[in-house]
TIRO-2110 file (N, C-alpha, C; in Angstrom, 1 decimal):
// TIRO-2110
31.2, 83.5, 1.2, N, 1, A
30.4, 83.3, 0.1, CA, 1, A
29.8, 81.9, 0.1, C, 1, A
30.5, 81.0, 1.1, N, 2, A
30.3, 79.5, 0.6, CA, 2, A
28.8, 79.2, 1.2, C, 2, A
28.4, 80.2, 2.4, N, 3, A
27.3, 80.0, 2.9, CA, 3, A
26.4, 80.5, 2.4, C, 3, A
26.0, 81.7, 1.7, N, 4, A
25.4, 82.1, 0.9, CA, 4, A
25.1, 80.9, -0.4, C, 4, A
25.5, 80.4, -0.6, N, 5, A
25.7, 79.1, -1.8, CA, 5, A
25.0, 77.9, -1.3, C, 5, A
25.0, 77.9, -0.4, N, 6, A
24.2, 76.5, 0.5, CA, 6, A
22.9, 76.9, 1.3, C, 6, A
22.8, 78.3, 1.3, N, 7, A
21.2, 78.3, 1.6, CA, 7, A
20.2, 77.9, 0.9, C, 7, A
19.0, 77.1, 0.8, N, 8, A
18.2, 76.6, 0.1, CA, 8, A
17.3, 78.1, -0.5, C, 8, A
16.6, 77.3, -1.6, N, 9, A
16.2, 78.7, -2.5, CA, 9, A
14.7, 78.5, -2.1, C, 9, A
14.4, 79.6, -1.6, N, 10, A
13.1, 79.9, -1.5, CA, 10, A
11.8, 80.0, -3.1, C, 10, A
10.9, 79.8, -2.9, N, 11, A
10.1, 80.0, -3.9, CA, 11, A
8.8, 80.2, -3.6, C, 11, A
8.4, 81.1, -4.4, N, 12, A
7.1, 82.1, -4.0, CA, 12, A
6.0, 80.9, -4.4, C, 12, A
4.7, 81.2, -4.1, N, 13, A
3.6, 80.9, -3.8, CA, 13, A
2.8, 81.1, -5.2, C, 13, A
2.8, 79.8, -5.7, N, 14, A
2.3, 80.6, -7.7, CA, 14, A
0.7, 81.2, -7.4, C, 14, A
0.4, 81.9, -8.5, N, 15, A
-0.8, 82.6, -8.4, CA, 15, A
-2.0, 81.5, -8.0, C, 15, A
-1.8, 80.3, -8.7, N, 16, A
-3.5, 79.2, -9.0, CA, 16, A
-3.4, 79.1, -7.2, C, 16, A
-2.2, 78.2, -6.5, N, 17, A
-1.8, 77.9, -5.2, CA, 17, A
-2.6, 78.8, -4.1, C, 17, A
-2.3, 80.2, -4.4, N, 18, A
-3.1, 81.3, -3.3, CA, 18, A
-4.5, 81.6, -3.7, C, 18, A
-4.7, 81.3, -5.3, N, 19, A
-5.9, 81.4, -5.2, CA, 19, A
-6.8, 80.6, -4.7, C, 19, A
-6.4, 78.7, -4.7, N, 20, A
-7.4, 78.0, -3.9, CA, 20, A
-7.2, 78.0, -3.0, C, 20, A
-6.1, 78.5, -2.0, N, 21, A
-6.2, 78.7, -0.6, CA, 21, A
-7.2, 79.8, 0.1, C, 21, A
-7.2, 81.1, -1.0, N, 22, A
-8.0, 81.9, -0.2, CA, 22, A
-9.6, 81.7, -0.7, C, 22, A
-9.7, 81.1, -1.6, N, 23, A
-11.4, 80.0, -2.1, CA, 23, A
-11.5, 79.2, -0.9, C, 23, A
-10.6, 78.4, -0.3, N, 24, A
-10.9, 77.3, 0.8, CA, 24, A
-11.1, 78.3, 2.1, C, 24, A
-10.4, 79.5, 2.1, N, 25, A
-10.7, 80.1, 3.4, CA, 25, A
-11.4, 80.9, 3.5, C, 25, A
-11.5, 81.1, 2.0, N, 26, A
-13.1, 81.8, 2.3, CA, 26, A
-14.3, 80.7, 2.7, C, 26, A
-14.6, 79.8, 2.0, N, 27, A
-15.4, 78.7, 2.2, CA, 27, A
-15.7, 78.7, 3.7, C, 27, A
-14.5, 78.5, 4.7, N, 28, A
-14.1, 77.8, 6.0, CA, 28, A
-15.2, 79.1, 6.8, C, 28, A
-14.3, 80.3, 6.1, N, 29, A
-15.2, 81.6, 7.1, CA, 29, A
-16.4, 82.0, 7.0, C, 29, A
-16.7, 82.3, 5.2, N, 30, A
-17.9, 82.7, 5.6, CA, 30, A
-18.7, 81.1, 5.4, C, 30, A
-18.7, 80.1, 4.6, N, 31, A
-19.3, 79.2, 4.7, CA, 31, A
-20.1, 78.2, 5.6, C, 31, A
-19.3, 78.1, 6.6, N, 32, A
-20.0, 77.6, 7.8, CA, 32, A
-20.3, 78.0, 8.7, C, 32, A
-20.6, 79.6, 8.9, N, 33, A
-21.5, 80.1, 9.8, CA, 33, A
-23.2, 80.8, 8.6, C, 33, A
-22.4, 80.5, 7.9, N, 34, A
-23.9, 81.0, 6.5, CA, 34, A
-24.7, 80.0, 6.9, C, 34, A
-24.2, 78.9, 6.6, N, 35, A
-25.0, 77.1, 6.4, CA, 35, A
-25.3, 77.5, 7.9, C, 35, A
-25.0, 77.5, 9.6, N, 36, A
-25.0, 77.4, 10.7, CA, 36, A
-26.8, 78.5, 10.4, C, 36, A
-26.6, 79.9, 10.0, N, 37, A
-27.5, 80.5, 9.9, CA, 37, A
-29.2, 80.0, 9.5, C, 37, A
-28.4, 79.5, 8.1, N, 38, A
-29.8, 79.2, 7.7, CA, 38, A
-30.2, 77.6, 8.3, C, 38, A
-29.3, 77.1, 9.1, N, 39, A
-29.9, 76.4, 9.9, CA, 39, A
-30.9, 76.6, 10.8, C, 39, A
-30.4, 77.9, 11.1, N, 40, A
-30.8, 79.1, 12.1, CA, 40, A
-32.6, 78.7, 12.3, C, 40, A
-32.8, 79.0, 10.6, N, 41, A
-33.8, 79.4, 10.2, CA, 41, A
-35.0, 78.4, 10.4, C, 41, A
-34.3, 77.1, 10.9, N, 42, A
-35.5, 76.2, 10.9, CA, 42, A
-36.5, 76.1, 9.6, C, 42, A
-35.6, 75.9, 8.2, N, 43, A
-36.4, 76.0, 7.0, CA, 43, A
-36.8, 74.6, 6.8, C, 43, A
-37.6, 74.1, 5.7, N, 44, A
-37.4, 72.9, 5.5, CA, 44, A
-36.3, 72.5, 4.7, C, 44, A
-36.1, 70.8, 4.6, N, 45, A
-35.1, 70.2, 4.0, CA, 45, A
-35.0, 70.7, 2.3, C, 45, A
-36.1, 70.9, 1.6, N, 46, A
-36.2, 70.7, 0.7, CA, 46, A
-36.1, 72.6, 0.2, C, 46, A
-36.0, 73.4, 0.8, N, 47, A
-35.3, 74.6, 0.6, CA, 47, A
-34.0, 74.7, 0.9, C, 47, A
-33.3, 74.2, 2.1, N, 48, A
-31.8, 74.1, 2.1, CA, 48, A
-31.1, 73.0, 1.0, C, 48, A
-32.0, 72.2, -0.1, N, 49, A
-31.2, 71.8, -0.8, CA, 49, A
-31.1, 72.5, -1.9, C, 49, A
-32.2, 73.3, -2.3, N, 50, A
-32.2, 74.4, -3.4, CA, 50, A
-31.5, 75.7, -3.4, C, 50, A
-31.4, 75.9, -1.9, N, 51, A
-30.2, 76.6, -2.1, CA, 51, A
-29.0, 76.1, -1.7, C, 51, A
-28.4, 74.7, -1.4, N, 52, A
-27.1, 74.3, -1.9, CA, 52, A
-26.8, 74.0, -3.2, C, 52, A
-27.9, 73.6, -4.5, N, 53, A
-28.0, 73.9, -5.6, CA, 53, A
-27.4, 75.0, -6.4, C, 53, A
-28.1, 76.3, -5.8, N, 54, A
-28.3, 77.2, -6.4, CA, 54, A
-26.6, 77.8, -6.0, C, 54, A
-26.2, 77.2, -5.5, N, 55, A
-24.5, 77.9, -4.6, CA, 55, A
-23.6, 76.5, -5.6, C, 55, A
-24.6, 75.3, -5.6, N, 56, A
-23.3, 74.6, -6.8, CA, 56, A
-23.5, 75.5, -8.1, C, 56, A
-24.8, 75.8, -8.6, N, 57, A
-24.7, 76.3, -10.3, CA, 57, A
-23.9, 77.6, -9.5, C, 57, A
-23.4, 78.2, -9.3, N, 58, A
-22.9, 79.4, -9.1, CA, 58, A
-21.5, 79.3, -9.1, C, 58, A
-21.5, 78.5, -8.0, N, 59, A
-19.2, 77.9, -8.0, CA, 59, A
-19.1, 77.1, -9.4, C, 59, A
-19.7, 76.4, -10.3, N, 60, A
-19.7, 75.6, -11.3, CA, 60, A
-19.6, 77.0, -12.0, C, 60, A
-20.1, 77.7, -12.4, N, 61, A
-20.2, 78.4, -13.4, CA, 61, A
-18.9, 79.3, -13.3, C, 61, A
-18.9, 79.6, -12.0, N, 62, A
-17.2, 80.5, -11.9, CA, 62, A
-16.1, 79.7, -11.6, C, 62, A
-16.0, 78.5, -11.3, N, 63, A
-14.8, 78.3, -11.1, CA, 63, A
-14.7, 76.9, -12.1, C, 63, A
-15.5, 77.2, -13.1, N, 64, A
-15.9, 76.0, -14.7, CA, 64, A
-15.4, 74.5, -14.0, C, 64, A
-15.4, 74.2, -13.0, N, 65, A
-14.9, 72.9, -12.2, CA, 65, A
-16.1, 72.3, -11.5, C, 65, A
-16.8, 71.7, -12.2, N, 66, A
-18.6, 70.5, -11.2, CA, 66, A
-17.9, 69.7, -10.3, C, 66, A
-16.8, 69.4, -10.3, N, 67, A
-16.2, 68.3, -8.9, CA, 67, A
-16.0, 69.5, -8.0, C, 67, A
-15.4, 70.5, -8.2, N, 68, A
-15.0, 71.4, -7.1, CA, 68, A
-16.1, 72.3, -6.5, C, 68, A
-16.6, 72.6, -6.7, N, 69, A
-17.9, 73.4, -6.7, CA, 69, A
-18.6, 72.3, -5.9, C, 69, A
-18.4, 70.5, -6.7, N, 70, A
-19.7, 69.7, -5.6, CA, 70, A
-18.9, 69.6, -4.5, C, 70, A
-17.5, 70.0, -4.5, N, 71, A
-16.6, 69.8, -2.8, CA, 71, A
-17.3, 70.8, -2.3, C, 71, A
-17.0, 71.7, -2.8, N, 72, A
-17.6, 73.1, -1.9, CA, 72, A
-18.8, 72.8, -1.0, C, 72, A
-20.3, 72.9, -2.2, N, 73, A
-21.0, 71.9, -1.6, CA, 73, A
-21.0, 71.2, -0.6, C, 73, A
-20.8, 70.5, -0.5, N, 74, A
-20.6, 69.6, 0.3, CA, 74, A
-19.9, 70.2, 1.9, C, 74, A
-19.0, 70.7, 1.6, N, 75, A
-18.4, 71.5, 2.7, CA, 75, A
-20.0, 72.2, 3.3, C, 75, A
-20.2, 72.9, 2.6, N, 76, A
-21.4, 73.7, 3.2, CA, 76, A
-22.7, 73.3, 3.7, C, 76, A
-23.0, 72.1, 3.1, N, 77, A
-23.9, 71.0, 3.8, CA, 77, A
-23.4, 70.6, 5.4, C, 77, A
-21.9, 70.5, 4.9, N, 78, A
-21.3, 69.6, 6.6, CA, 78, A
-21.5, 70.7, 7.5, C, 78, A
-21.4, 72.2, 7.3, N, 79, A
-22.2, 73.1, 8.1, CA, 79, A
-23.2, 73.2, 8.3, C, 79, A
-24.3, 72.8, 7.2, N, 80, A
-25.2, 72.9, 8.2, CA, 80, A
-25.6, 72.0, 8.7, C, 80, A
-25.1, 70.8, 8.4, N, 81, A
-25.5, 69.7, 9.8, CA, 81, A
-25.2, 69.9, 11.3, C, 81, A
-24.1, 70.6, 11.2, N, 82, A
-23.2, 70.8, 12.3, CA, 82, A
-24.3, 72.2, 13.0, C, 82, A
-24.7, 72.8, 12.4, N, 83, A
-25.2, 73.7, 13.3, CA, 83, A
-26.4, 72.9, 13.6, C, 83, A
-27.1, 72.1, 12.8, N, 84, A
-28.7, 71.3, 13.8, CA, 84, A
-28.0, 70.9, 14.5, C, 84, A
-27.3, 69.9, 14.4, N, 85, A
-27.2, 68.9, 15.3, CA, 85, A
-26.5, 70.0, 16.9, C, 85, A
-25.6, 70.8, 16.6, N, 86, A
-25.3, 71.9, 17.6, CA, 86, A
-26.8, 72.4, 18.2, C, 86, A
-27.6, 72.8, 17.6, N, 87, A
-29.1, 73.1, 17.8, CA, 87, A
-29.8, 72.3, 18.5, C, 87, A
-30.0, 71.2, 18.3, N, 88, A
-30.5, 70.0, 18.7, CA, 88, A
-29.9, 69.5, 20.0, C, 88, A
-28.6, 69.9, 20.2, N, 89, A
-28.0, 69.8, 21.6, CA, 89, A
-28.4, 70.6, 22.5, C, 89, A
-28.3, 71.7, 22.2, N, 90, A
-28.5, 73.4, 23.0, CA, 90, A
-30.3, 72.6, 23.0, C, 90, A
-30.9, 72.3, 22.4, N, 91, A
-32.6, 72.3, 22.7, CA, 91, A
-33.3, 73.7, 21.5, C, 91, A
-32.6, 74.2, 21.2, N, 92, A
-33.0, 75.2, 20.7, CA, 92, A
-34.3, 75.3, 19.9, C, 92, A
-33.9, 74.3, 19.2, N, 93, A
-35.1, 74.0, 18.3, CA, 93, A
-35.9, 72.8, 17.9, C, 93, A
-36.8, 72.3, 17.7, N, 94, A
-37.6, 71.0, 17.4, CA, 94, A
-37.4, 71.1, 16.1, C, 94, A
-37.6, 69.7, 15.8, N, 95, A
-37.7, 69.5, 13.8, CA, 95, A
-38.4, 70.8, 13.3, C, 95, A
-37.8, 70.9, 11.5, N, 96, A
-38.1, 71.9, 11.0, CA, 96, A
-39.3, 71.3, 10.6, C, 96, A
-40.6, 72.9, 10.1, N, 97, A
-41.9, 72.8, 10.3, CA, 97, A
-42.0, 72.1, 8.7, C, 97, A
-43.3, 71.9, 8.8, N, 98, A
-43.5, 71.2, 7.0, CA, 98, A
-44.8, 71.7, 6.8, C, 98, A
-44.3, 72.3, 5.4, N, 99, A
-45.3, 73.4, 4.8, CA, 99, A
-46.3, 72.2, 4.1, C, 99, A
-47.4, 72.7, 4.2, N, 100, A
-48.4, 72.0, 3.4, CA, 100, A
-48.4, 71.7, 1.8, C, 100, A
-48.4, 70.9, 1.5, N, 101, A
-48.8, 70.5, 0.0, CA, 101, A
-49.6, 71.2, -0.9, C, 101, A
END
């Protein structure tokens, strides 16, 4: 019995804990091949920031947290830099086009 007494006590995983892990792993999976995508797209600057906007009012509104939402953010920008600059290696593509005024 004395060893039973001396094993350390395990403790489960509280609910908040699993839920920002599987928000961060969602982020990691679908987030940075989304941002890679619409890198894809060769859009201009000034549409990939309206829709990193439109994805902060969206995590802001559901996860009632503007610091966390602007991490998110931000995570998703580092994607898509990472896919130009990946782009920009491969040759794949020249600067994005600029729409007329």
């Amino acid at each position: 019995m004395a060893a039973v007494a001396d094993a350390p006590e395990r403790r489960a995983i509280s609910g908040v804990t699993m839920g920002w892990l599987l928000l961060f792993f969602l982020v990691l999976i679908l987030g940075f091949p989304l941002m890679m995508m619409v890198a894809a797209l060769s859009l201009g600057l000034w549409l990939v920031w309206a829709i990193l906007g439109l994805v902060w009012a969206i995590f802001t509104f559901l996860l009632h947290d503007a610091a966390m939402a602007l991490l998110l953010v931000a995570v998703l920008w580092l994607g898509y830099r990472m896919g130009r600059n990946r782009q920009a290696q491969d040759g794949a593509n020249g600067p994005a086009p600029r729409l007329p005024h």
